[in-house]
gemmi code that builds the backbone of each chain (N, CA, C; Angstrom):
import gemmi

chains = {
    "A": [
        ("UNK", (91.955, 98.832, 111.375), (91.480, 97.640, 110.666), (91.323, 97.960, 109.182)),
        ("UNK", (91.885, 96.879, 108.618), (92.364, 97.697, 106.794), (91.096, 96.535, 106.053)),
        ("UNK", (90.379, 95.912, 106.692), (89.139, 95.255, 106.118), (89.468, 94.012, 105.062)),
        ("UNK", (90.430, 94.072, 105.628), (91.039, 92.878, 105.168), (91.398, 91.252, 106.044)),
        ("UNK", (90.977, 90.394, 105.705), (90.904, 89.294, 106.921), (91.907, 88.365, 106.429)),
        ("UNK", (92.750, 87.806, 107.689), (93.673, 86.535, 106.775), (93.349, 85.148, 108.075)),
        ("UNK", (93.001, 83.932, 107.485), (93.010, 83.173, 108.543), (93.868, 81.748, 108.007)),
        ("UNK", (94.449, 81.154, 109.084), (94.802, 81.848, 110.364), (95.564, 82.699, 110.828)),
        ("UNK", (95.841, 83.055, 112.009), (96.805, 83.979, 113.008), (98.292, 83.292, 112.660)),
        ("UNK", (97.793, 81.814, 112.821), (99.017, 81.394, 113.269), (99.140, 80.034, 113.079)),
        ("UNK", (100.206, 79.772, 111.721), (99.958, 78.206, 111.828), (101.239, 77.372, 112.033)),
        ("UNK", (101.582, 76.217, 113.116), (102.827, 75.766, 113.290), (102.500, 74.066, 112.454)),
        ("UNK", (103.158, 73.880, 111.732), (103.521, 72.525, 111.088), (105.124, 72.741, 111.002)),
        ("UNK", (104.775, 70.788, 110.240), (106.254, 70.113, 110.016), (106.723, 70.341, 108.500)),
        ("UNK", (107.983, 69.966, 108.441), (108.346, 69.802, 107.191), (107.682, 68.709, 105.972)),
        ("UNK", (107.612, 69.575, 105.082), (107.295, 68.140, 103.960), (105.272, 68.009, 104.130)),
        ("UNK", (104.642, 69.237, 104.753), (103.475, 68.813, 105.150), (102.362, 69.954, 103.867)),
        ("UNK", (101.482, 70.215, 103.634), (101.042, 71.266, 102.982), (100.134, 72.160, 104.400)),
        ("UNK", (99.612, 73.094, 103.526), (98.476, 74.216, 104.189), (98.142, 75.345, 103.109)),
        ("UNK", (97.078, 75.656, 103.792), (96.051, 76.538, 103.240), (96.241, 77.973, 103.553)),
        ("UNK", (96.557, 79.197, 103.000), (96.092, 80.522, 103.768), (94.981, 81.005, 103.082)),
        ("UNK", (94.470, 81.896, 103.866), (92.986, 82.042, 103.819), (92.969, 83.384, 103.426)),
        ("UNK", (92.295, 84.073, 102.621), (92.244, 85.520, 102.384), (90.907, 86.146, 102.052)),
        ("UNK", (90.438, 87.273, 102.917), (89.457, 88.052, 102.590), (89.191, 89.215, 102.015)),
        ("UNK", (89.387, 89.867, 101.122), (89.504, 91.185, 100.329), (88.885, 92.086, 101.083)),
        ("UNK", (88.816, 93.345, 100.859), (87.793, 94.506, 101.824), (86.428, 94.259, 100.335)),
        ("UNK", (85.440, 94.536, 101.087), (84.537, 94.838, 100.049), (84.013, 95.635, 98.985)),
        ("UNK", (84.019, 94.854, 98.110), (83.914, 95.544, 96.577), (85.402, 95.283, 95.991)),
        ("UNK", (86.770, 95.286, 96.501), (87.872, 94.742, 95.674), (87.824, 93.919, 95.104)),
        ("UNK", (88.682, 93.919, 93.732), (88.493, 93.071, 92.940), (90.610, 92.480, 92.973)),
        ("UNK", (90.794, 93.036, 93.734), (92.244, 92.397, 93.479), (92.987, 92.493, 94.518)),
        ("UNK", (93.754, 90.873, 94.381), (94.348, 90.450, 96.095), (95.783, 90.393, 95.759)),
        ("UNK", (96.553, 90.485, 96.138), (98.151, 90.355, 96.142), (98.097, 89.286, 97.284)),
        ("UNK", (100.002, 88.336, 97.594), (99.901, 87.563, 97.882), (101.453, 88.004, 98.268)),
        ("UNK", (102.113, 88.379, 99.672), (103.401, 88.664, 100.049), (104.028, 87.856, 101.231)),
        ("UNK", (105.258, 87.874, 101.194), (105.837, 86.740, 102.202), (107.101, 87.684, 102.918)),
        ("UNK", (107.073, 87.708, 104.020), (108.133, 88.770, 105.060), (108.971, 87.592, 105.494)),
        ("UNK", (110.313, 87.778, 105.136), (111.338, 86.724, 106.362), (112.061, 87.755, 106.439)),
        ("UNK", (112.779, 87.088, 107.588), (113.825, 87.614, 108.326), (114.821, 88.104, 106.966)),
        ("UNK", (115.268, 86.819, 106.199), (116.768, 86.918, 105.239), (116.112, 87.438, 104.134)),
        ("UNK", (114.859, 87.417, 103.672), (114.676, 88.300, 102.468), (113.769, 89.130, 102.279)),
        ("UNK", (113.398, 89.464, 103.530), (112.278, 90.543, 103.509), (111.354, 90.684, 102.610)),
        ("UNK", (110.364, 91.866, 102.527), (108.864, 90.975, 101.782), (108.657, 91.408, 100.392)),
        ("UNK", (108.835, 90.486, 100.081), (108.852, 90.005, 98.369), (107.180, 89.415, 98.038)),
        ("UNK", (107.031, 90.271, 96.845), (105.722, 89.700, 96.062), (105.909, 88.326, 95.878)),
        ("UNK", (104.659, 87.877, 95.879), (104.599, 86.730, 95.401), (103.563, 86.192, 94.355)),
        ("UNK", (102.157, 86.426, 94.059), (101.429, 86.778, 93.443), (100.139, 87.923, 92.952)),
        ("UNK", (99.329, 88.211, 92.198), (98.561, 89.186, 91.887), (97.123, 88.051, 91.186)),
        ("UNK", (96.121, 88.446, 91.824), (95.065, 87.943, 91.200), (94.259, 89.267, 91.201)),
        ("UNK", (92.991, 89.055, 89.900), (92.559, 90.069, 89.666), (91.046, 89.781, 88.941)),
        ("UNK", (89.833, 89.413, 89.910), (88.966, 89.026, 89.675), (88.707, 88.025, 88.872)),
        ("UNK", (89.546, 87.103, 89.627), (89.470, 85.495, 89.749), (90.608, 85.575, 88.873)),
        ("UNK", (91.329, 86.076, 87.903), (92.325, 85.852, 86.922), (93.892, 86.198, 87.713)),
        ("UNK", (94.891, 85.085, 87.340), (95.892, 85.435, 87.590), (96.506, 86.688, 86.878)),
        ("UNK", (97.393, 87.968, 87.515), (97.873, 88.711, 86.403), (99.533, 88.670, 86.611)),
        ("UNK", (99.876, 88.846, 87.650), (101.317, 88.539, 87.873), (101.833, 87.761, 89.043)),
        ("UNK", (103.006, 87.578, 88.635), (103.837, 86.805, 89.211), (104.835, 87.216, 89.682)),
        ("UNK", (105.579, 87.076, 90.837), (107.291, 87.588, 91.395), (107.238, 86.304, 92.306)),
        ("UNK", (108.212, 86.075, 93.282), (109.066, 85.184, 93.579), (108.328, 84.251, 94.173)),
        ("UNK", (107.375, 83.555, 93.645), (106.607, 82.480, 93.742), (107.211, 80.902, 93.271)),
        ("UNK", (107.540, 79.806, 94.406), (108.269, 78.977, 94.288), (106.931, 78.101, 93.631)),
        ("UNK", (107.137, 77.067, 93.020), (106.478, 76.054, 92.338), (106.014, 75.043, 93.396)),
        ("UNK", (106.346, 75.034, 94.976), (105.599, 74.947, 95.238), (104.394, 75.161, 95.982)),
        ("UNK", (104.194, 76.687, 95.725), (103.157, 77.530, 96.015), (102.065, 77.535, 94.882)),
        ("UNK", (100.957, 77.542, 95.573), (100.147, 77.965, 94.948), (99.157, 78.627, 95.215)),
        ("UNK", (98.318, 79.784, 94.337), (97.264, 80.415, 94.723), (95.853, 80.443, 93.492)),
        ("UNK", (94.775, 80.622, 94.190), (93.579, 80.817, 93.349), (92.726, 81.879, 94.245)),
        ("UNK", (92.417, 82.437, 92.931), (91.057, 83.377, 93.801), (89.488, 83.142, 93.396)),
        ("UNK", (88.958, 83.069, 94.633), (87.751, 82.289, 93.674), (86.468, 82.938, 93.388)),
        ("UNK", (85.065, 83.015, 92.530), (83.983, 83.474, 92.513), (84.123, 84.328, 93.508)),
        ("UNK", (83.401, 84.204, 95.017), (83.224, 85.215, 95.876), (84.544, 86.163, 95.977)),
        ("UNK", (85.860, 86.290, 95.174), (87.071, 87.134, 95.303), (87.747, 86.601, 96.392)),
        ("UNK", (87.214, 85.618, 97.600), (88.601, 84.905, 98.724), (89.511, 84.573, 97.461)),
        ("UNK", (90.462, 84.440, 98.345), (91.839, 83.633, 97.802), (92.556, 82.679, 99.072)),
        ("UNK", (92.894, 81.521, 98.094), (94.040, 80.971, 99.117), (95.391, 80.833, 98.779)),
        ("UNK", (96.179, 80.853, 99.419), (97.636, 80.338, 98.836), (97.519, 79.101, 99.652)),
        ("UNK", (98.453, 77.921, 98.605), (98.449, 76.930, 98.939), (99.961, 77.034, 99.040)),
        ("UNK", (100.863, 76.315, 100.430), (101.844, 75.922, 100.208), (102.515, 74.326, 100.580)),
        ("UNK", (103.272, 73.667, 99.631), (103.213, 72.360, 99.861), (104.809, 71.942, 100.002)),
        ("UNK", (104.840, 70.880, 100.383), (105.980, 69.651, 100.871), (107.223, 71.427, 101.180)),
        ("UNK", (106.585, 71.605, 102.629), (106.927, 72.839, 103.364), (108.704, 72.511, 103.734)),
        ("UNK", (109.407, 73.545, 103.951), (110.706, 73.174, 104.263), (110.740, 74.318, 104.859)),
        ("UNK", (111.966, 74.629, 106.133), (112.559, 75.010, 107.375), (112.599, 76.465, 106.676)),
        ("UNK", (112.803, 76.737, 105.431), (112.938, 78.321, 105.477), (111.437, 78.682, 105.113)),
        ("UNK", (110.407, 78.382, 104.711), (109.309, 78.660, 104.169), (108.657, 79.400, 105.647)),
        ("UNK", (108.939, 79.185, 106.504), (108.736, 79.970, 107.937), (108.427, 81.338, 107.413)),
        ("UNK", (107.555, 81.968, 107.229), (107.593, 83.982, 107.605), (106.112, 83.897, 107.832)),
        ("UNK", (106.254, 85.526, 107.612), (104.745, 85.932, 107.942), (104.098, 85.975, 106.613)),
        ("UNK", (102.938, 85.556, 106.002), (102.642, 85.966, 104.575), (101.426, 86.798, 104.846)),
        ("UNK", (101.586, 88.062, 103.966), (100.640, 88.811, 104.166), (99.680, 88.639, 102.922)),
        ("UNK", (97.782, 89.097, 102.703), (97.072, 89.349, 101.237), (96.772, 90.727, 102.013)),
        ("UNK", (96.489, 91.549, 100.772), (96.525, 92.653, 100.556), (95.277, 92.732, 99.213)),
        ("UNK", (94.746, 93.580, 99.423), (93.709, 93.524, 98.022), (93.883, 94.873, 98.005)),
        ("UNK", (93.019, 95.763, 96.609), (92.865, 96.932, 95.874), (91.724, 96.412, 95.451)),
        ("UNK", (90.951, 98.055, 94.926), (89.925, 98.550, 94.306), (90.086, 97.157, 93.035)),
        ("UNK", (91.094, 98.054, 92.043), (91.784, 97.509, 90.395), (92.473, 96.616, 90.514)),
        ("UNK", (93.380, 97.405, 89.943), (94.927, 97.407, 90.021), (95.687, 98.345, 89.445)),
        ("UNK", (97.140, 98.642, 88.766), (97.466, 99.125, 88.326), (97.561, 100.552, 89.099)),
        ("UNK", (97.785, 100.582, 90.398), (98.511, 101.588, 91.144), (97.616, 102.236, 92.325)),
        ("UNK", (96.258, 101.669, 92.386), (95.263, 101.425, 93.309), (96.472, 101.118, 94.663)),
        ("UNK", (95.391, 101.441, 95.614), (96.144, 101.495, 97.313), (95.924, 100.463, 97.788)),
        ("UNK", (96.979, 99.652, 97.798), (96.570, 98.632, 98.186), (96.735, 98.256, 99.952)),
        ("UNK", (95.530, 97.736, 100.427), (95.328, 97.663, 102.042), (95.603, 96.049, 102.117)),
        ("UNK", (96.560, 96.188, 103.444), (97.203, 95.072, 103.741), (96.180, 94.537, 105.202)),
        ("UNK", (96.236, 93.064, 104.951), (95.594, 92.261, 105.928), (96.917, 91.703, 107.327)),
        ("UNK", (96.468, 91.648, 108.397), (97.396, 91.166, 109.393), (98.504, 90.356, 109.307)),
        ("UNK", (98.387, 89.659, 108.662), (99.106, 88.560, 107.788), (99.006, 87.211, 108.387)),
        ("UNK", (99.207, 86.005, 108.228), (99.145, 84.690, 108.969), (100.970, 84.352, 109.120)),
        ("UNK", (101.259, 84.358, 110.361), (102.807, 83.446, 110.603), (102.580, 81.897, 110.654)),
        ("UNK", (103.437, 81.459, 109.356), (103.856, 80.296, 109.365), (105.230, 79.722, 110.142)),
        ("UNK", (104.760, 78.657, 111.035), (106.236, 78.204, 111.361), (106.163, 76.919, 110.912)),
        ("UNK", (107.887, 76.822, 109.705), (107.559, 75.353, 109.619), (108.517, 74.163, 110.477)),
        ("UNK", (108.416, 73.390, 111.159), (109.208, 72.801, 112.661), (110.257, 71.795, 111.620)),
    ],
    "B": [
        ("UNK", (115.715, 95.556, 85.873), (114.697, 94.979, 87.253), (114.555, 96.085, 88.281)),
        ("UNK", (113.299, 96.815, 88.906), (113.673, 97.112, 89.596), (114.014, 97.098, 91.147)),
        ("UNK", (114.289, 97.773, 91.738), (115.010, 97.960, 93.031), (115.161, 99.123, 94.171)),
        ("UNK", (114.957, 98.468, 95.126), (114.589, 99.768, 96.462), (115.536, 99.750, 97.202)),
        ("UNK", (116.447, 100.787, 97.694), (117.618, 100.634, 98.936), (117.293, 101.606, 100.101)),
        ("UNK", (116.721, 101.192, 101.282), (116.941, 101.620, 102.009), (118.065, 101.777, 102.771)),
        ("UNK", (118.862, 102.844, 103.100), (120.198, 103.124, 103.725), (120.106, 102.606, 104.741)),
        ("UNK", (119.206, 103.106, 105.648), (119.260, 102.972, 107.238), (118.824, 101.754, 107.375)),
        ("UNK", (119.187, 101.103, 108.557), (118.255, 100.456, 109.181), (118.176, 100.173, 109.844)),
        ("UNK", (118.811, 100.859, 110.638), (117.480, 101.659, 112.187), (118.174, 103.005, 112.334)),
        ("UNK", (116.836, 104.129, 113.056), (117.393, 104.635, 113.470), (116.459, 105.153, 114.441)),
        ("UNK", (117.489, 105.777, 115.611), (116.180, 106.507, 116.928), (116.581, 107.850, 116.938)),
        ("UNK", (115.163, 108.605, 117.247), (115.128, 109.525, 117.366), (114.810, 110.302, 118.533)),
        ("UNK", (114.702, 111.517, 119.260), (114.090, 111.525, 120.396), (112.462, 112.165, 120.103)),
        ("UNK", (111.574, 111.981, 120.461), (109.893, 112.711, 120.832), (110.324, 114.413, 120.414)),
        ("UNK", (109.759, 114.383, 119.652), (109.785, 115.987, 118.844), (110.686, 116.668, 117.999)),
        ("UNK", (111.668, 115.386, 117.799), (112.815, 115.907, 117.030), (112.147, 115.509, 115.547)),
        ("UNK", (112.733, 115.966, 114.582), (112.347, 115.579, 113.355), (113.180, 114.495, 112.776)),
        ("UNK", (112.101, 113.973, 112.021), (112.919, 112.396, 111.157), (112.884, 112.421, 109.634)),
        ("UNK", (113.823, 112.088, 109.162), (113.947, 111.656, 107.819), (114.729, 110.097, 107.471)),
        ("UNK", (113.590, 109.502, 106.743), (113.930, 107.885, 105.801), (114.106, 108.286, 104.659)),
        ("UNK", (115.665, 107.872, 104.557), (116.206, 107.684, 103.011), (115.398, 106.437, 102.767)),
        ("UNK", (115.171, 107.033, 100.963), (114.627, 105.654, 99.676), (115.495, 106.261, 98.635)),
        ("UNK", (116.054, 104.943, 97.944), (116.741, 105.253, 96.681), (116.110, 103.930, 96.249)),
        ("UNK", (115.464, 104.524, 94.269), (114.914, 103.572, 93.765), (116.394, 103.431, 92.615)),
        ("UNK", (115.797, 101.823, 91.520), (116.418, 101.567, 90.440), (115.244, 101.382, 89.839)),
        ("UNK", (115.029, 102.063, 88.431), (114.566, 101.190, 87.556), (114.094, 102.107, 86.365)),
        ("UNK", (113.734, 101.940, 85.475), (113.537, 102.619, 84.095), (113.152, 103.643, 83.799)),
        ("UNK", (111.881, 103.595, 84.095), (111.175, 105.013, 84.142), (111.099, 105.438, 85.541)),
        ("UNK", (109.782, 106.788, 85.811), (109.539, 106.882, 86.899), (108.614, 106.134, 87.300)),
        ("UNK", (108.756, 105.157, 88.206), (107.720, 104.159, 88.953), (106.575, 104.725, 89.715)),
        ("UNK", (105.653, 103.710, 90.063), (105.046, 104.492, 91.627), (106.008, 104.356, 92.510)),
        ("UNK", (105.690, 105.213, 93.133), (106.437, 105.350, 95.264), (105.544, 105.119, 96.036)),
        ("UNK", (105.647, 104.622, 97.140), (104.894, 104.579, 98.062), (105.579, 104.307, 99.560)),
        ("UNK", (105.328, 104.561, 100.599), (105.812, 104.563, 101.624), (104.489, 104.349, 102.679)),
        ("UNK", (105.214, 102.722, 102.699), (104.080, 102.095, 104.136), (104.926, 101.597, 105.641)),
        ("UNK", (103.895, 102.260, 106.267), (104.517, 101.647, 108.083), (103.881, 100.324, 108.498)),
        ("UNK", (104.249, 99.715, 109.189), (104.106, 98.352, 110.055), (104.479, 98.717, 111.463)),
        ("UNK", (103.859, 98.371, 112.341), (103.649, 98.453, 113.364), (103.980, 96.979, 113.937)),
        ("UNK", (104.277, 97.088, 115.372), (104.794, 95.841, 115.772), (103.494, 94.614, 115.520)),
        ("UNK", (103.595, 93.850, 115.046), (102.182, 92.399, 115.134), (101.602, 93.008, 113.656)),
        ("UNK", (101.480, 94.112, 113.001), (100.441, 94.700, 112.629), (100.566, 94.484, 111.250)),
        ("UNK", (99.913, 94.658, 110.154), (100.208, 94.774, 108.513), (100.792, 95.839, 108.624)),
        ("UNK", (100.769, 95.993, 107.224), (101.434, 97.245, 106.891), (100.066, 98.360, 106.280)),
        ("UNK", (100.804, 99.722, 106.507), (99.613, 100.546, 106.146), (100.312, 101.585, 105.458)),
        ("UNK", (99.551, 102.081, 104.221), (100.248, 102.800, 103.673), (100.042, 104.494, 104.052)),
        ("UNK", (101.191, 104.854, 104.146), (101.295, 106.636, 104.869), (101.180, 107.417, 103.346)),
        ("UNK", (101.509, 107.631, 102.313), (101.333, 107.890, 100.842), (102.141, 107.326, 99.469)),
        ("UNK", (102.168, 108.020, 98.642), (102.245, 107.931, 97.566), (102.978, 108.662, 96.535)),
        ("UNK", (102.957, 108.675, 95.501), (103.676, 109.563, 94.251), (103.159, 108.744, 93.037)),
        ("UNK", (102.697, 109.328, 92.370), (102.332, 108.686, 91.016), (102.922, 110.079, 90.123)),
        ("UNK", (102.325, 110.911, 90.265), (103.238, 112.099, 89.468), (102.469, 113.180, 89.731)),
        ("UNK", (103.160, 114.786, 89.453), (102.648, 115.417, 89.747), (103.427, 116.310, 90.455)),
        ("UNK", (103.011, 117.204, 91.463), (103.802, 118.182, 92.697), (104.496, 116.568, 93.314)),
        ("UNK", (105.974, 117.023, 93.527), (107.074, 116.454, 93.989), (107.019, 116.230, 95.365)),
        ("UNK", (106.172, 117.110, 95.952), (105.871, 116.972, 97.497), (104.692, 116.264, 97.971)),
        ("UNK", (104.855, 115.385, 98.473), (103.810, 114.306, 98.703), (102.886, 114.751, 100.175)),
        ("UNK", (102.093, 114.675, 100.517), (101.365, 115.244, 101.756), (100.679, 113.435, 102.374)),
        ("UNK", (100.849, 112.592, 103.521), (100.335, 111.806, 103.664), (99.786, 111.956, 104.884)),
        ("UNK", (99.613, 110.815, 105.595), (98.715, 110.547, 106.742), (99.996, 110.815, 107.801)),
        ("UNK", (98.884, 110.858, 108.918), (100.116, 111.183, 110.573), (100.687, 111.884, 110.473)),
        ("UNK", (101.022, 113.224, 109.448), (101.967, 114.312, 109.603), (102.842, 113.596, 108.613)),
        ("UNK", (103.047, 112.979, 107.869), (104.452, 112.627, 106.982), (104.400, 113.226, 105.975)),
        ("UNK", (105.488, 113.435, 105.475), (105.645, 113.784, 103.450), (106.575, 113.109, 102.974)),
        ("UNK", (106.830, 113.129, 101.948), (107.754, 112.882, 100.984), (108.360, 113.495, 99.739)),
        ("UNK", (109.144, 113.684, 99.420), (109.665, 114.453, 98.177), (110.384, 113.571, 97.417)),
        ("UNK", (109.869, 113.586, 96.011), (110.259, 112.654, 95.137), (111.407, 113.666, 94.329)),
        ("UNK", (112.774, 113.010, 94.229), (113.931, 113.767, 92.999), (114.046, 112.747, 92.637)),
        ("UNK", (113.474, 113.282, 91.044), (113.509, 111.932, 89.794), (115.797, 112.318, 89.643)),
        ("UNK", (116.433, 113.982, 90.036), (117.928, 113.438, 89.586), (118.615, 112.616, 90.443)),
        ("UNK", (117.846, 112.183, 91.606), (118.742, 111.903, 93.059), (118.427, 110.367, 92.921)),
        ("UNK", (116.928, 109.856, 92.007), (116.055, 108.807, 92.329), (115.943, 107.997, 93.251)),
        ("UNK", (115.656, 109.254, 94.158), (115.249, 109.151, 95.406), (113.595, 109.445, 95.967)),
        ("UNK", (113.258, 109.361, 97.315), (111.964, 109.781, 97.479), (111.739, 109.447, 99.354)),
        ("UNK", (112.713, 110.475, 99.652), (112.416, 110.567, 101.366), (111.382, 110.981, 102.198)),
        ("UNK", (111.217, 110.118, 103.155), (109.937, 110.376, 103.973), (110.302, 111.244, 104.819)),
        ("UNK", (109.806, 112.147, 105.713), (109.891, 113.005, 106.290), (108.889, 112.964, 107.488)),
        ("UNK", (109.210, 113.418, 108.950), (108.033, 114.391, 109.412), (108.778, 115.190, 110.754)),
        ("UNK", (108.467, 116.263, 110.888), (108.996, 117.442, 111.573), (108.829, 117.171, 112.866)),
        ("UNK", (108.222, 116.439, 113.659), (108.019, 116.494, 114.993), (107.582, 115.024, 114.910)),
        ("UNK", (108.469, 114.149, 115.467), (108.014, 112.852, 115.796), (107.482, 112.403, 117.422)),
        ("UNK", (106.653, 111.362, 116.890), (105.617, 111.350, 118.606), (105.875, 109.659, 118.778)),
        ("UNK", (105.596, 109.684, 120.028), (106.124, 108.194, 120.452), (105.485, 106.956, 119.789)),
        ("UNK", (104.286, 107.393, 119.213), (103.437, 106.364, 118.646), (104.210, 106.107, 117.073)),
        ("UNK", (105.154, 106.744, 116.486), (105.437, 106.966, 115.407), (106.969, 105.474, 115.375)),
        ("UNK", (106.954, 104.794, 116.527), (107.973, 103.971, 116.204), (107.395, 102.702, 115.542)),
        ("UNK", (108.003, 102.044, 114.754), (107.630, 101.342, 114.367), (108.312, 100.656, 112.684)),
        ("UNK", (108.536, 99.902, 111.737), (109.184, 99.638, 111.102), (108.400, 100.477, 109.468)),
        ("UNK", (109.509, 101.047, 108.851), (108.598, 102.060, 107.632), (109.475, 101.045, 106.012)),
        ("UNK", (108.929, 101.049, 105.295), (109.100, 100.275, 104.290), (108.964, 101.517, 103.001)),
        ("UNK", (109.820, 101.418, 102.303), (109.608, 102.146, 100.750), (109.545, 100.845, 100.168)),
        ("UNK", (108.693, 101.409, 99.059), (107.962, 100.440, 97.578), (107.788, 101.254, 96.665)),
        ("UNK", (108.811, 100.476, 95.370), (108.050, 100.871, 94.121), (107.345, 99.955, 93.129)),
        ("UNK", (106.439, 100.548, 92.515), (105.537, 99.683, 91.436), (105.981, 100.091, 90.021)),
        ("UNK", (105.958, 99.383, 89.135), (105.720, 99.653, 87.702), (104.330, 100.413, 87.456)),
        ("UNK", (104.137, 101.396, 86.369), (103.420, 101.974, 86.653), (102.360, 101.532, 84.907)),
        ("UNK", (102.659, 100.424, 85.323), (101.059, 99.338, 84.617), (100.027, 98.703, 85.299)),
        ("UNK", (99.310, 97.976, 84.612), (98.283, 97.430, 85.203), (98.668, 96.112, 85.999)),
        ("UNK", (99.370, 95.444, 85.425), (99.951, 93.921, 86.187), (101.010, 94.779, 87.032)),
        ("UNK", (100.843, 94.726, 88.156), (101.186, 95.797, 89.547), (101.492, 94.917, 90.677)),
        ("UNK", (102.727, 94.975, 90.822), (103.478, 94.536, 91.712), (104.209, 95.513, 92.345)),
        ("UNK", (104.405, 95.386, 94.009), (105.580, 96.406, 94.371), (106.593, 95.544, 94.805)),
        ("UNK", (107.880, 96.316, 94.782), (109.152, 95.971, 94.840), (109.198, 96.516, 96.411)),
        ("UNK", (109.869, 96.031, 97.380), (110.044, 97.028, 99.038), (111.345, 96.780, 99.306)),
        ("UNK", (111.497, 97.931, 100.139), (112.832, 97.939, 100.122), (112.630, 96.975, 101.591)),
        ("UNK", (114.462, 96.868, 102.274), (114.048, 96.087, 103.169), (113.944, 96.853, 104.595)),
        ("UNK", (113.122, 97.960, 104.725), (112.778, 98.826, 105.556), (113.807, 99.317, 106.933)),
        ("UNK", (113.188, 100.304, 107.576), (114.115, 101.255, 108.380), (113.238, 101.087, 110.142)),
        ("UNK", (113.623, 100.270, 110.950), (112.923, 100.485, 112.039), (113.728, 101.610, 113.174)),
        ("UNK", (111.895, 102.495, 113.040), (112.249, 103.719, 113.771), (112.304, 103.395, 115.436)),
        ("UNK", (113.048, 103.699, 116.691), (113.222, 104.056, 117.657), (112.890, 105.701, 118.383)),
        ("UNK", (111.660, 105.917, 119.373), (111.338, 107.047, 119.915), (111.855, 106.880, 120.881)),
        ("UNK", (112.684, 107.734, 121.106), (113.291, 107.665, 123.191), (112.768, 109.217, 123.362)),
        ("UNK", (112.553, 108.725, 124.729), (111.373, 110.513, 125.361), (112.317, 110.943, 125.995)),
    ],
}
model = gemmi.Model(1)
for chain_id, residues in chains.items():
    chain = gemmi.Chain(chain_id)
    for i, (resn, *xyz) in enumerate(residues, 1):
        res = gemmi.Residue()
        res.name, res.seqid = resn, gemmi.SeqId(i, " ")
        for name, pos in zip(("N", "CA", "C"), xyz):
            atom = gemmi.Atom()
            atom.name, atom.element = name, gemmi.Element(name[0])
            atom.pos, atom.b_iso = gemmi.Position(*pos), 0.0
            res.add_atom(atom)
        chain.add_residue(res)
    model.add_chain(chain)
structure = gemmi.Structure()
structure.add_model(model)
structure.setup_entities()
């Protein structure tokens, strides 16, 4: 257990619908990453927050979104969902950043129908 | 930009034989390395590292790694593999700033036959 929580397990929606992922940092981290595993492109960053501040960005579609808030949760938001947006997305937090170990959470599988 | 190639992808081994995962990086300088396993259902967990330093990396479960900045490479290793050791292994590199992202390659799933 890497003390890291993601909820849910498991979420099945339709196309064109939004949702929430849920993220819990281990305690005392101040910084969550935000990754997405598919089948065709395997797992690609997607964002970096870093005590509540965005710091980077990689292959984050416009219409994703994430915030991290006061207590350090984060959510990614993803909206008007389409047939490939399906994978597993994992958060992951660190101590910092900047080369800190970062411990990965179970991840939540999205299926979108 | 950089970039991670894992060669393999898959390979089995038998219970006590030794294993080695090719990583070949791209990118400017020397990056971080890192080398994390996933387990079937499971996140990923990281086995070690390289930031700089001795070339020989010492990690968790018996693994290493050896980083050649001429090969820019950085293979995982471990001498006696055990059945619990199957499972899918991922190389990553980071820029070695503060806005820290890793790059992964698209990993090597290991096979133990006894």
């Amino acid at each position: 257990d890497s003390g890291v929580t993601q909820t849910p397990k498991h979420l099945i929606t339709a196309t064109g619908q939004r949702v929430t992922l849920r993220c819990s940092p281990r305690s005392g981290d101040l910084s969550v990453y935000w990754y997405q595993q598919s089948l065709d492109q395997g797992l690609q960053f997607l964002i970096h927050y870093y005590n509540g501040e965005e710091r980077a960005k990689g292959n984050i579609l416009e219409r994703f979104s994430a915030q991290q808030f006061p207590d350090l949760h984060s959510e990614l938001n993803l909206s008007s969902l389409e047939l490939g947006d399906s994978a597993l997305y994992f958060c992951a937090s660190s101590v910092a950043s900047g080369g800190d170990e970062q411990f990965f959470g179970p991840g939540t599988r999205l299926t979108v129908l | 930009a950089q970039s991670v190639t894992q060669p393999d992808i898959h390979i089995t081994v038998s219970e006590g034989a030794s294993l080695e995962l090719r990583c070949n990086y791209s990118y400017g300088a020397t990056p971080y390395l890192f080398w994390y396993v996933q387990s079937p259902g499971q996140g990923l967990q990281l086995l070690l590292k390289y930031f700089s330093g001795d070339t020989l990396v010492q990690g968790i479960k018996g693994f290493e790694a050896e980083f050649k900045r001429s090969q820019s490479s950085f293979n995982l290793r471990k001498p006696s593999v055990h059945w619990s050791d199957a499972a899918e292994y991922f190389c990553a590199v980071g820029p070695p700033t503060n806005d820290y992202k890793l790059s992964f390659g698209a990993g090597t799933t290991v096979t133990v036959r006894a």
